[in-house]
N, C-alpha and C positions, 0 to 999 in steps of 0.2 A: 489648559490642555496638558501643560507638564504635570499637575499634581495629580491630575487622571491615568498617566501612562504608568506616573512610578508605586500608583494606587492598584493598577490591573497587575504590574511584576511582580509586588508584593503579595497579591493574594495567590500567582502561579507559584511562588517559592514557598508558601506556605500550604498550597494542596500539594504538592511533592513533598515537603517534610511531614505531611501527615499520611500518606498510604503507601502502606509497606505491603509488597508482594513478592512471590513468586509464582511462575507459570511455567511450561512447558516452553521452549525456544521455538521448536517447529512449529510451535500456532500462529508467528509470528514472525517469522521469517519473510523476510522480502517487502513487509508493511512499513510504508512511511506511516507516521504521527498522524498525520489528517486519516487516513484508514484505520488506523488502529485507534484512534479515539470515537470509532465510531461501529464497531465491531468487528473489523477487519472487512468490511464491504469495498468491494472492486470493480464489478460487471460494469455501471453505468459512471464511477468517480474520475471525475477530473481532479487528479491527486498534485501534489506540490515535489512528490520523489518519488521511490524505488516503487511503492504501489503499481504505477503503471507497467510494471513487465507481466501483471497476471492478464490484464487485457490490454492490450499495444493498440485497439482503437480508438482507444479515449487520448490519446495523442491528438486525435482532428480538435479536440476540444480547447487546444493550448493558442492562446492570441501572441504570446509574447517569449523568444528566448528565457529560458530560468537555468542557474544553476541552485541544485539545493543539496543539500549534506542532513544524513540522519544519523543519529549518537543515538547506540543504546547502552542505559545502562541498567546492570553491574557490567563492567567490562571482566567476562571472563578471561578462560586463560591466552586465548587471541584477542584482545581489543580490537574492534574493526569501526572503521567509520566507511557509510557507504555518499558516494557519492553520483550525483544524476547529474544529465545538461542535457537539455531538452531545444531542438530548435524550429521551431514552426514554418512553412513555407510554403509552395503548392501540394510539397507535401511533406511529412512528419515525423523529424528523425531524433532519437534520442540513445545515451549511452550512459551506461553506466557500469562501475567498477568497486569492490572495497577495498579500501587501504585498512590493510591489516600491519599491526602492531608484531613485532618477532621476542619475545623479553632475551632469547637468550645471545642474540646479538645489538640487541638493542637497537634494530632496524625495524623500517618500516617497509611492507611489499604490497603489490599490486593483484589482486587477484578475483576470481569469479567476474568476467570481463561480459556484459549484456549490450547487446545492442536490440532496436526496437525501429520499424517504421509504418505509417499509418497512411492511408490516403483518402480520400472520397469517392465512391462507386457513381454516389449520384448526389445532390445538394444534400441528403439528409441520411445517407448510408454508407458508412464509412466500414472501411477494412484495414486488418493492420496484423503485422506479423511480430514476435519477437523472440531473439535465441540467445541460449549463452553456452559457452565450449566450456566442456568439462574435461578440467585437467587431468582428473584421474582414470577417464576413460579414452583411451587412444582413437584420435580422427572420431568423436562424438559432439554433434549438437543438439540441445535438447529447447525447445522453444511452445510458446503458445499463439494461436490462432483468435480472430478475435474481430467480431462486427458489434459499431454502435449505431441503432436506428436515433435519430433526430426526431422525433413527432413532436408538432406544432410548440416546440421554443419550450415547452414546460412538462415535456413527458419523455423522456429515452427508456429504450429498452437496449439489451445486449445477450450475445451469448458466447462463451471461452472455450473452446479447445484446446485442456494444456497437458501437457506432457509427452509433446510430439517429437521423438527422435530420430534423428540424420545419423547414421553410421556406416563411415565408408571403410571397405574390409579391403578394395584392390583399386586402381587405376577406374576399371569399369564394374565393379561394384559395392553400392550401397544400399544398405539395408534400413527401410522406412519404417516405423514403427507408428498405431495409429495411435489418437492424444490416451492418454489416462484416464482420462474422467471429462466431463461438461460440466458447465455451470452459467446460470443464466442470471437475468438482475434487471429490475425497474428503478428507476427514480421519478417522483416527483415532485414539482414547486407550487403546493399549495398555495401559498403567498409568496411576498416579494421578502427576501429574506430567510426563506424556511425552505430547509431540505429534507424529501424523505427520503429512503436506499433502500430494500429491502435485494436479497441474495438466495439464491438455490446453487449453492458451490459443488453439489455430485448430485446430477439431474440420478444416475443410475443408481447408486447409493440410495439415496431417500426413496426409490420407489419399493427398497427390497426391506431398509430399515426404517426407524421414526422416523419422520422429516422433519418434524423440530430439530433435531440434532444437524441438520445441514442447513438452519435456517439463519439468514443470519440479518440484520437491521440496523440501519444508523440514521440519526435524527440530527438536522443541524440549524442551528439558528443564527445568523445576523445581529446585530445589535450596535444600531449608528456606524454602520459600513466598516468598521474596522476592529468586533471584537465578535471574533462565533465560538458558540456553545455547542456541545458536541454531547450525545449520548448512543447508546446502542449494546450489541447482544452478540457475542460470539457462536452462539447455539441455541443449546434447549435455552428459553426464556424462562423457567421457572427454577433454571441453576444461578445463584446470584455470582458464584464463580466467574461464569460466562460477561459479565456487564461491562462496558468499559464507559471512559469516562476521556473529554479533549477539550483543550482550549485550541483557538485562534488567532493571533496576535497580527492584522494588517497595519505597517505605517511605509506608506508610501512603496519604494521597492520592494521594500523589504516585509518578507511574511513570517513568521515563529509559528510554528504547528507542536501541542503537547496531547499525548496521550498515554493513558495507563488505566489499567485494572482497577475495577473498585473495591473488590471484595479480597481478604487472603488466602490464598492458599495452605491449606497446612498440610505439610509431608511430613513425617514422623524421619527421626535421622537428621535432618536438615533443614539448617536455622532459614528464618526468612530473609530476606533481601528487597531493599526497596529495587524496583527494575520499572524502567520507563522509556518510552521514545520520543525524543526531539530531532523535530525536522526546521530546521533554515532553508531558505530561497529566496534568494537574487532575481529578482526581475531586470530584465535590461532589452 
């Protein structure tokens, strides 16, 4: 069993020394490793970190307290590590924060503060809210809405309302804003061990433009309960750009989530950079 553990760490440190990327930050923002190695899919994932603030229902989905911490890198010019702690109970509260890196004091500070709770409407229909205060805009919360349907153990569906803002201007008023955009999402467990995702992240968007381009897909496999393969598609599926690519790493508490880009980006002006995300989580 040891020569098999220190056999799967070697070949994850050798898929990270071999794919060099770059991407856009904001395609990826707010994605833990298990999301992002599977094309950034959310609607219906019970994720291992930051993921769940795009749908705060999939919170009902969690059995077990977790803390998890996501790295990404290159660390630009703020290094941040984002950190979750998820606690399950009648119902389902989690928070999260990044600890950002300062270079020019050589400090570390706390910032972008989310909180998230979820509960059950009825055995199989769960609901859940989640916000986070924006520092730069005074007495602003900005948060998403978010139902996961349960059908029969091996089918969810979901749909997101995100970009819903709280702004209070006096004592007795505030100004509601309705979400952004919707986005909806299936999963299903074909077999024991196999996961599909499939995502509509701007139900309004795709109806006016392509819908490939808002489509998005992740595929997951199992393999003797403690190593999963991950594949999936950012978008259009016929841009290899869009592809990502995730390991799993289960032993015992403890989970390792890796995901990254398959293909490179090339920007004229600027060099590439390998960039990736690793998610840890603590079971307890």
């Amino acid at each position: 069993m040891k020569k098999v553990f220190i056999k799967i760490i070697n070949i994850i440190l050798f898929i990270m020394l071999l794919i060099n990327i770059i991407f856009s930050q904001t395609t990826t923002e707010n994605l833990d490793a298990k999301s992002f190695g599977m094309g950034g899919i959310f609607v219906t994932l019970d994720s291992n970190g930051e993921t769940y603030f795009f749908n705060p229902a999939t919170l009902a989905l969690k059995k077990f307290p977790q803390l998890s911490l996501t790295f990404d890198y290159p660390l630009e010019n703020n290094p941040n590590l984002k950190l979750s702690y998820f606690y399950p109970s009648t119902s389902f509260f989690a928070l999260s924060v990044d600890l950002i890196y300062n270079k020019e004091n050589n400090s570390y500070i706390f910032q972008n503060w989310k909180t998230a709770l979820a509960f059950p409407l009825t055995s199989h229909i769960y609901f859940g809210a989640s916000f986070q205060y924006l520092d730069k805009e005074n007495n602003t919360l900005k948060g998403n809405l978010g139902i996961l349907l349960d059908l029969w153990g091996f089918i969810k569906a979901g749909i997101v309302g995100y970009g819903l803002n709280f702004r209070k201007f006096s004592e007795k008023e505030i100004l509601v804003t309705l979400p952004e955009g919707y986005a909806m999402g299936l999963s299903l467990k074909p077999f024991e061990g196999t996961n599909l995702f499939v995502d509509l992240i701007d139900i309004e968007k795709s109806n006016q433009e392509n819908i490939w381009n808002y489509l998005r897909f992740g595929l997951e496999q199992w393999i003797g309960g403690f190593l999963a393969l991950r594949w999936g598609s950012m978008g259009d599926i016929t841009n290899p750009l869009n592809y990502t690519f995730g390991i799993g790493l289960k032993l015992n508490i403890l989970q390792i989530d890796f995901g990254t880009l398959l293909a490179p980006f090339i920007s004229s002006g600027e060099a590439q950079k390998q960039q990736y995300k690793l998610t840890g989580t603590i079971r307890f």
